[in-house]
C-alpha positions in Angstrom: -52.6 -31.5 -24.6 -49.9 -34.1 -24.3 -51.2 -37.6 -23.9 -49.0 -38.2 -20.8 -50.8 -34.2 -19.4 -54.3 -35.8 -20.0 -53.2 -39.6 -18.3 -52.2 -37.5 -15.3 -55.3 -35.7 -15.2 -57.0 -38.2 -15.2 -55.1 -40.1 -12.2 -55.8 -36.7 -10.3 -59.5 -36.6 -10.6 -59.7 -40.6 -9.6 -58.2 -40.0 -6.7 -60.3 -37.1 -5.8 -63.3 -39.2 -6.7 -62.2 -42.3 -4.4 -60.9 -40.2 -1.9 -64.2 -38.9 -1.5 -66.1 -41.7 -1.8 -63.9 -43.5 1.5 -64.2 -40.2 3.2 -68.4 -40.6 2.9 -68.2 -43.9 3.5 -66.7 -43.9 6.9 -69.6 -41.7 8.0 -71.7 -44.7 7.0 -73.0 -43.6 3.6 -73.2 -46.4 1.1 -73.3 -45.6 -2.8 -74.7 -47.4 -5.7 -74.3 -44.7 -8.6 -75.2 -41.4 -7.9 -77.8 -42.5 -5.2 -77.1 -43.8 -2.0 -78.6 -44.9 1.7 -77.4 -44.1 4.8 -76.8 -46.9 6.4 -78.3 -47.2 10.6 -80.9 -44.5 10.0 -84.2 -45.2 9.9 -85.9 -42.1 8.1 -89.8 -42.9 8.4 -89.3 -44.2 12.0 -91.1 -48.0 10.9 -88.4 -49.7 12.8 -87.0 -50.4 9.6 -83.1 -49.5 8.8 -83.1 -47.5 5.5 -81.0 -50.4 3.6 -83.0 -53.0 5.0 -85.8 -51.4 2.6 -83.7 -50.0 0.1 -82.0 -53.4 0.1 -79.7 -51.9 -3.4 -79.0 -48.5 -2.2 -79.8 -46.6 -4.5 -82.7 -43.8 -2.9 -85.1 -45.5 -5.2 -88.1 -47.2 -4.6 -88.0 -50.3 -6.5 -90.3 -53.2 -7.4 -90.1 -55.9 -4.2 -88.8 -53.1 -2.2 -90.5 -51.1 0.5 -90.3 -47.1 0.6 -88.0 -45.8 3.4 -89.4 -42.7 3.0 -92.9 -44.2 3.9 -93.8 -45.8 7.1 -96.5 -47.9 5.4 -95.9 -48.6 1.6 -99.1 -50.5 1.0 -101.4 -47.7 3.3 -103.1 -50.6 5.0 -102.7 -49.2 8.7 -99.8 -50.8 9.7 -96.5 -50.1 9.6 -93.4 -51.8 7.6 -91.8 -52.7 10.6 -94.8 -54.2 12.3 -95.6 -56.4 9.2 -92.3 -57.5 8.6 -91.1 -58.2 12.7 -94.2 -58.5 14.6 -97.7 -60.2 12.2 -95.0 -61.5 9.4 -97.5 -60.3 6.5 -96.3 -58.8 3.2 -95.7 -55.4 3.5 -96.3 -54.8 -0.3 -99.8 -56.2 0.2 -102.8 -55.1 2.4 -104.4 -58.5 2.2 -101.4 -61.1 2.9 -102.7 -64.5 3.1 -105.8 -64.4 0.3 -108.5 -65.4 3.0 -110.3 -62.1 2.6 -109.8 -60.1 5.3 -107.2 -57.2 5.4 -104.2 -57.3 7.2 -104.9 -54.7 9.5 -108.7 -56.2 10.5 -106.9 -59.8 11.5 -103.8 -57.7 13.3 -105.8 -55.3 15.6 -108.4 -58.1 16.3 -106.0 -60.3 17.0 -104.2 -58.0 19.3 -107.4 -57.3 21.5 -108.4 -61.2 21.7 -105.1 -61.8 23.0 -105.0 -59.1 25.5 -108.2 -59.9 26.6 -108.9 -63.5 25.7 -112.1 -63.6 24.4 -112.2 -67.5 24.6 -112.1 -67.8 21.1 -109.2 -68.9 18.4 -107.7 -65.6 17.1 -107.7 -65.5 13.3 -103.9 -64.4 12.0 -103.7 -62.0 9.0 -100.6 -64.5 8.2 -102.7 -67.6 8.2 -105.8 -67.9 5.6 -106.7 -71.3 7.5 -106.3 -70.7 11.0 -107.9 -73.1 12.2 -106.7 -75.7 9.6 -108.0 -77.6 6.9 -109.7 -75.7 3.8 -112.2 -73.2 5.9 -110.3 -69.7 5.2 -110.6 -67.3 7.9 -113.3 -64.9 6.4 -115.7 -67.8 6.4 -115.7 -68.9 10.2 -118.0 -67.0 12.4 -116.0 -67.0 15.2 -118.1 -66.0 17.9 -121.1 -67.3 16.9 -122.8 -64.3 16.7 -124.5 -64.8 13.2 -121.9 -62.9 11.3 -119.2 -64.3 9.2 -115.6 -62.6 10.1 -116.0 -61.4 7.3 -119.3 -59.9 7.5 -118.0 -58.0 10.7 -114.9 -56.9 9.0 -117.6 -55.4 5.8 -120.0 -54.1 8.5 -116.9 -51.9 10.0 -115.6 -50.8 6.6 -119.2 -49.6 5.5 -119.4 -47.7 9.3 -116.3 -45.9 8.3 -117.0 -45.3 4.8 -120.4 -43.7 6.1 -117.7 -41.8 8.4 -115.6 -40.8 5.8 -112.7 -42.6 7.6 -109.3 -43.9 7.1 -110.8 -47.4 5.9 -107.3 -49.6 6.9 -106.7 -47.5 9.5 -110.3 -48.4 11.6 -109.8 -51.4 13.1 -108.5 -49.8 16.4 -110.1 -50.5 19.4 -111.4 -47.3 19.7 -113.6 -47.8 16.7 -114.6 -50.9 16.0 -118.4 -51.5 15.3 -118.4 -54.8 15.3 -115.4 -57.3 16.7 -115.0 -60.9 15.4 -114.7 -62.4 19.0 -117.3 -60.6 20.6 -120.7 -61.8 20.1 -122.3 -58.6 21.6 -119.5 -56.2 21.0 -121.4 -53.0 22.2 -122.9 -55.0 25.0 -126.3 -54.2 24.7 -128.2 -57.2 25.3 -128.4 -58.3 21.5 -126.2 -60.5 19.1 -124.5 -58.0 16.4 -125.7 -60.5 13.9 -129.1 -59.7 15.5 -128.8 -56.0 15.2 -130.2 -53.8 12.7 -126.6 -51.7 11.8 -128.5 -49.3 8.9 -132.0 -49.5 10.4 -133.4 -50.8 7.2 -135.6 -53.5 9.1 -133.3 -56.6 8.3 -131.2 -57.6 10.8 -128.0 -57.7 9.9 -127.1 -61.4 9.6 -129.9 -61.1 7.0 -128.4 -58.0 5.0 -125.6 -58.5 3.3 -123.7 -55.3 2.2 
């Protein structure tokens, strides 16, 4: 074949190759290599756009990156979205600030104190130190009921574990066992610390798990 035969081949097929590549790209598909992310979707509904969490677009799931396929790359009960826009935690990491507790204990707690003001300073899963100075979180016992936070947080964990539960996804209000900002959380006339959670004959601020 003719050198000047192959040259105009090769013009030909570049064109078709760009030409398509424009034609995609006005319906909002944006390539790196072979891969690429449509860009204003959100495919796992995390209220995430796809090339905010494939930030190279390239369909992979790569390190520092979240998955857009996944609503909740780390599994720890919340969603990308909600750890990125709403509690400003890592969404790479179920336990954000290194006080202990997981980011989805401090998030749902901290969503029921709000809403129904328990009178107590809400522990953030963004904040180790909430309440400044070098006390983290886990070691405040917020509602002075005998229990640490993070001794509630364990106590729930073990309930669900018993339960065979989701363990990230328990700390709903439909299932907590013990909250961090109520003293008496099932309102029985005794202190959770008080209580006797696996009816060994130690109350619990007296049995660690």
């Amino acid at each position: 074949m003719e050198p000047k035969t192959t040259a105009l081949i090769g013009i030909i097929f570049l064109v078709i190759i760009v030409g398509g590549a424009l034609a995609l790209s006005s319906f909002g598909v944006s390539f790196v290599g072979q891969f690429y992310t449509k860009e204003g979707v959100d495919t796992d509904n995390d209220g995430l756009l796809d090339i905010e969490e494939d930030v190279n677009g390239n369909g992979l799931l790569d390190l520092e990156e979240t998955d857009f396929r996944n609503p909740d790359t780390d599994n720890d009960g919340l969603s990308d979205g909600e750890e990125i826009n709403k509690y400003r935690t890592d969404p790479l990491r179920v336990e954000s600030d290194g006080d202990g507790l997981y980011d989805s204990f401090e998030a749902f707690e901290a969503d029921k104190g709000e809403t129904k003001d328990f009178g107590v300073q809400i522990i953030l899963p963004n904040n180790r130190a909430t309440r400044g100075g070098e006390i983290f979180d886990r070691d405040i016992d917020s509602d002075g009921d005998g229990l640490t936070n993070i001794e509630e947080q364990d106590f729930n964990y073990y309930a669900r574990n018993l339960r065979g539960l989701d363990l990230f996804k328990m700390c709903n209000p439909r299932c907590t066992v013990y909250s961090p900002y109520l003293a008496d959380t099932d309102n029985n006339g005794v202190n959770d610390g008080d209580e006797d959670f696996d009816g060994d004959g130690v109350e619990n601020q007296n049995d660690p798990l």
